[in-house]
ZAVO-760657 format. One line per field, with one value per atom (N, C-alpha, C): residue number from 1; residue in one letter; atom name; z, y, x. Coordinates in pm, 1 decimal. Each point is the difference from the previous one (the first is absolute). Layout:
seq: NUM,...
type: A,...
atom: CA,...
Z: Z,...
Y: Y,...
X: X,...
This chain:
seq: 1,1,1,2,2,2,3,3,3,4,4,4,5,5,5,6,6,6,7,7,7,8,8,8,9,9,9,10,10,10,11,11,11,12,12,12,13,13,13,14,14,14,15,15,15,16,16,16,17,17,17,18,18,18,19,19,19,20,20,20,21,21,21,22,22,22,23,23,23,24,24,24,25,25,25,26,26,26,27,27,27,28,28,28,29,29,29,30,30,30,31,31,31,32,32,32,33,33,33,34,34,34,35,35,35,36,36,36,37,37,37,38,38,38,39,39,39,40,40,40,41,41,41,42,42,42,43,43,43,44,44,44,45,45,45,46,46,46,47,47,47,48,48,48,49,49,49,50,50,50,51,51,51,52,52,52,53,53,53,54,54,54,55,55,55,56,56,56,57,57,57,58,58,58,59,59,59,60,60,60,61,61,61,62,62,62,63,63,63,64,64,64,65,65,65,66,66,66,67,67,67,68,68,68,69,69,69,70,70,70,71,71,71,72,72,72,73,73,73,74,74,74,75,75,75,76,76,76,77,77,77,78,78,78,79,79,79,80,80,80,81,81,81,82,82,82,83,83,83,84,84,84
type: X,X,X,X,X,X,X,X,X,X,X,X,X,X,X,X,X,X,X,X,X,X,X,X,X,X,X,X,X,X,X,X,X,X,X,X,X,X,X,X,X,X,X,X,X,X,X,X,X,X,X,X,X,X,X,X,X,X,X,X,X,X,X,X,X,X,X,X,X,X,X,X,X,X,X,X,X,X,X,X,X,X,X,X,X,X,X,X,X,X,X,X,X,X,X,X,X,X,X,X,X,X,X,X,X,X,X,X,X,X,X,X,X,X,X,X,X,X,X,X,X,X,X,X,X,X,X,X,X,X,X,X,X,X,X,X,X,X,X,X,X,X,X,X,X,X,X,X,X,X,X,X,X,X,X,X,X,X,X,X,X,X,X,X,X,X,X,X,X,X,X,X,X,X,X,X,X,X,X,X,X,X,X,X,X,X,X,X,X,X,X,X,X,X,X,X,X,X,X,X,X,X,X,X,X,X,X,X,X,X,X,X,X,X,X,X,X,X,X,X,X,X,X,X,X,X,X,X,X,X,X,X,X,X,X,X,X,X,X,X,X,X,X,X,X,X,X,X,X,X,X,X
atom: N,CA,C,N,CA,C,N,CA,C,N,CA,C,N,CA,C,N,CA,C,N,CA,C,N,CA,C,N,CA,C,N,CA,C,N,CA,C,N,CA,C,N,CA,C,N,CA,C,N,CA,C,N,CA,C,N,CA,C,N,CA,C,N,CA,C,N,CA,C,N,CA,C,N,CA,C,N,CA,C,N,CA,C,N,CA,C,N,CA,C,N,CA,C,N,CA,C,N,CA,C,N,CA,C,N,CA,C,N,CA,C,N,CA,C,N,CA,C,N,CA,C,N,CA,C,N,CA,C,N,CA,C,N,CA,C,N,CA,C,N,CA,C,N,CA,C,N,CA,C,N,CA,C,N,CA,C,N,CA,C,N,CA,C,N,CA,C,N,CA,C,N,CA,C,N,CA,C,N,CA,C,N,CA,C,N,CA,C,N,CA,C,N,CA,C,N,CA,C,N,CA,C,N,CA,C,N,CA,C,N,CA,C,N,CA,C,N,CA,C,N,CA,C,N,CA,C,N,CA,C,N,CA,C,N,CA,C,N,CA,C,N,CA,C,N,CA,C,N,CA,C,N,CA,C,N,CA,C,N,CA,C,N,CA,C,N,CA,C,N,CA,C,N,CA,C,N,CA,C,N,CA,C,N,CA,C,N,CA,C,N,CA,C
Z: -2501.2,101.1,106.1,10.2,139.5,98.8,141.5,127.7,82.9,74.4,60.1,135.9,100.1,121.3,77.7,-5.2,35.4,96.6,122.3,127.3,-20.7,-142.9,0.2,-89.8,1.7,-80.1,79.4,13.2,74.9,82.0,-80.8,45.8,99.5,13.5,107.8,103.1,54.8,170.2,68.1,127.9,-7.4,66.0,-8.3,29.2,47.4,186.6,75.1,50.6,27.3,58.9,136.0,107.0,109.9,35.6,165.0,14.1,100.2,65.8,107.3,107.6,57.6,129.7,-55.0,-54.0,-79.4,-38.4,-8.5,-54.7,110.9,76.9,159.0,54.7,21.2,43.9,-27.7,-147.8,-89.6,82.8,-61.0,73.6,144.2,82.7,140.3,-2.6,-68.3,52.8,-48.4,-89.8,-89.7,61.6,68.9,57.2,-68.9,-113.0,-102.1,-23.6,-126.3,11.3,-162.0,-39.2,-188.3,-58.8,63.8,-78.6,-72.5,114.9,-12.3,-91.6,-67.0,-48.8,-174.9,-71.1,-172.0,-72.1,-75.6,-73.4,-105.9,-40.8,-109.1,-50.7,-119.5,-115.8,25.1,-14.7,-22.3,-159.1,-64.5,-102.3,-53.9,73.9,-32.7,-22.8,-70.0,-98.4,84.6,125.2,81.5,76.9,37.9,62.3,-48.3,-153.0,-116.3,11.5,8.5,-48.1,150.7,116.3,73.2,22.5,-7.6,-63.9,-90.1,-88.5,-133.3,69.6,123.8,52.2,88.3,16.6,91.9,144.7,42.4,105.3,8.2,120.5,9.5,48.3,-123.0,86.1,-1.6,101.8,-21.0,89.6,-29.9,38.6,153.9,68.5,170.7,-40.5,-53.6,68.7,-29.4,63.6,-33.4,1.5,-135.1,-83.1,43.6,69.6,-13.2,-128.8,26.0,-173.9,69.8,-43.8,53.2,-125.6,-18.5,-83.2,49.6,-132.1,53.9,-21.7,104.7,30.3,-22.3,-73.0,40.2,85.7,78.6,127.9,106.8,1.3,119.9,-20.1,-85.7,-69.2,-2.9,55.9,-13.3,73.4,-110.2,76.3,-9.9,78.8,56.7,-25.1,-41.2,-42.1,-4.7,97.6,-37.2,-63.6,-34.2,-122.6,65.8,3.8,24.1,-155.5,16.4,-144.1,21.7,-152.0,18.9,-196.9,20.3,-158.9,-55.3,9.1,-53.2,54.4
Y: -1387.0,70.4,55.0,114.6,82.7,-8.3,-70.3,19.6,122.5,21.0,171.3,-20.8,2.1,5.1,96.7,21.8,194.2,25.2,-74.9,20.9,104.9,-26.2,34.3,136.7,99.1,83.9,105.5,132.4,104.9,48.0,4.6,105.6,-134.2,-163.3,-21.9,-58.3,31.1,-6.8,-136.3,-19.5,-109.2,-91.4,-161.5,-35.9,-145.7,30.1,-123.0,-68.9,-176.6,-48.3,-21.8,36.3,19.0,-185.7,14.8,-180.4,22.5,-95.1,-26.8,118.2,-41.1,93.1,149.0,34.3,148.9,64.9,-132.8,67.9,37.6,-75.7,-27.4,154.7,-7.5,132.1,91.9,0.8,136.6,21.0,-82.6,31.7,37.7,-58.5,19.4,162.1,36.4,139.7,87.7,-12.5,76.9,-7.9,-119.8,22.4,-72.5,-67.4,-37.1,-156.7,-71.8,-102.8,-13.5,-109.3,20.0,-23.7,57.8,-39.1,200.4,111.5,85.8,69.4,-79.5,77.9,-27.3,67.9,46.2,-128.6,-54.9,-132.4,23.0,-104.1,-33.0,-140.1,-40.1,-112.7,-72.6,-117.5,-127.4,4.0,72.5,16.5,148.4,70.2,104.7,-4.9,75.2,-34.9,1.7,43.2,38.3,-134.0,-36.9,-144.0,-104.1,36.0,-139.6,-1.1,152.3,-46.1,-58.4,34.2,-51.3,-204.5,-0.1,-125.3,-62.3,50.4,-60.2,7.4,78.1,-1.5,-106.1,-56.2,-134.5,17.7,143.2,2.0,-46.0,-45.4,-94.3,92.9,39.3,91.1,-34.3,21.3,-57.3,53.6,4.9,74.9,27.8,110.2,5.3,116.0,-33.0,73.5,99.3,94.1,128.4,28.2,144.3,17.7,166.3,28.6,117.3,88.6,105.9,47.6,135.7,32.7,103.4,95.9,140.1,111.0,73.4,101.8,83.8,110.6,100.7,116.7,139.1,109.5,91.0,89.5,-71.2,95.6,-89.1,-106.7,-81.2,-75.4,-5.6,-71.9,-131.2,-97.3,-124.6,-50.0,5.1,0.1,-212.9,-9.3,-170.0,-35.2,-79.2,-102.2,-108.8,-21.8,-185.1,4.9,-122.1,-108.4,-94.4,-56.8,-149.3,-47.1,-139.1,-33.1,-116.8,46.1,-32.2,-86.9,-99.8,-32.9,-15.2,92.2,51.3,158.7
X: 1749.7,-76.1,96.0,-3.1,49.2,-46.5,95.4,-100.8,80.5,-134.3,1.6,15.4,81.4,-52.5,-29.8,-123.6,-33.0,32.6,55.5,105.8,98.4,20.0,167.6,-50.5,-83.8,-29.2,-15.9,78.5,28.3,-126.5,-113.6,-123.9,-107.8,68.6,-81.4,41.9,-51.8,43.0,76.9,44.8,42.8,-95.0,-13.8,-123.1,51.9,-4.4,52.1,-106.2,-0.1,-82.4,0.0,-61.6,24.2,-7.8,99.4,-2.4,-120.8,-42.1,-180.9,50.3,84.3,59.3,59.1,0.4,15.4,-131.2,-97.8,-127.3,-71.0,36.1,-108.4,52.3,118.2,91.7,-68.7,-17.3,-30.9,-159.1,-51.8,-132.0,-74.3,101.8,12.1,27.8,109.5,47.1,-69.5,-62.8,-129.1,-141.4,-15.7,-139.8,-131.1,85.4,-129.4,-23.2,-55.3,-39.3,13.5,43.5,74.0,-139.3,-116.1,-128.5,7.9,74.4,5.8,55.7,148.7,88.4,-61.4,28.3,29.2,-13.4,-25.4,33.1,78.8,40.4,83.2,-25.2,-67.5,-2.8,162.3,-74.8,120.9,78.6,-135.7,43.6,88.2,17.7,77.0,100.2,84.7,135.2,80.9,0.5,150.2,-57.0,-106.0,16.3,-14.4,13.8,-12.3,139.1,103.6,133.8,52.7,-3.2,32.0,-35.4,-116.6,-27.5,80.2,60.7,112.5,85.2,58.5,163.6,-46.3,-70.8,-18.0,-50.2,-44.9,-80.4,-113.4,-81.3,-99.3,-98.0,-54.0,-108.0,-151.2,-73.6,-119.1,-143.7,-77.5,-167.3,34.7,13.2,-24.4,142.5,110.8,116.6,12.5,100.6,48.6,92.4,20.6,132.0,-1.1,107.7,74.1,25.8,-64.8,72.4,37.8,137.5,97.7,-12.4,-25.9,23.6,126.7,39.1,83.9,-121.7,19.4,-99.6,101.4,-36.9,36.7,38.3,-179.9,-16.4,10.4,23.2,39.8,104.1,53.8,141.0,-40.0,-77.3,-42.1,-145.0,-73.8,-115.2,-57.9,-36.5,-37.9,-155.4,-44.4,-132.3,-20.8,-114.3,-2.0,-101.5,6.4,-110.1,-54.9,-108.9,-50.9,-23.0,74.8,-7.5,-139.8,-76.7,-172.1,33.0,-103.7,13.8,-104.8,-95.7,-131.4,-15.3
């Protein structure tokens, strides 16, 4: 069996876990409340693989995901990670 770590695969993005005080930050400077932002599954492959590199991720937090943009050269997204 081949394992894949889709981290490491050109076309997806990079996908950091923010620490409490980075999240609070984030949200402070945005104006919002992490009931607001996008979700993302516990079970999704980029936070299953992060999960296998030994990050502790779990229901409430949020993950940074960095693109490269054409038109903005790097465009920024958070996640609240949800496991339903």
């Amino acid at each position: 069996m081949v394992e894949f770590n889709v981290l490491e695969h050109e076309l997806v993005p990079s996908h950091e876990l923010l620490t409490p005080k980075e999240a609070e930050a984030m949200l402070k400077r945005y104006g919002i409340t992490k009931d607001q932002l996008p979700k993302i599954r516990v079970n999704d492959p980029c936070i299953a693989a992060l999960i296998d590199a030994g990050k502790d991720i779990k229901e409430g937090q949020i993950v940074k995901i960095t693109r490269a943009s054409e038109v903005a050269g790097v465009s920024v997204a958070y996640r609240l990670v949800v496991t339903a």
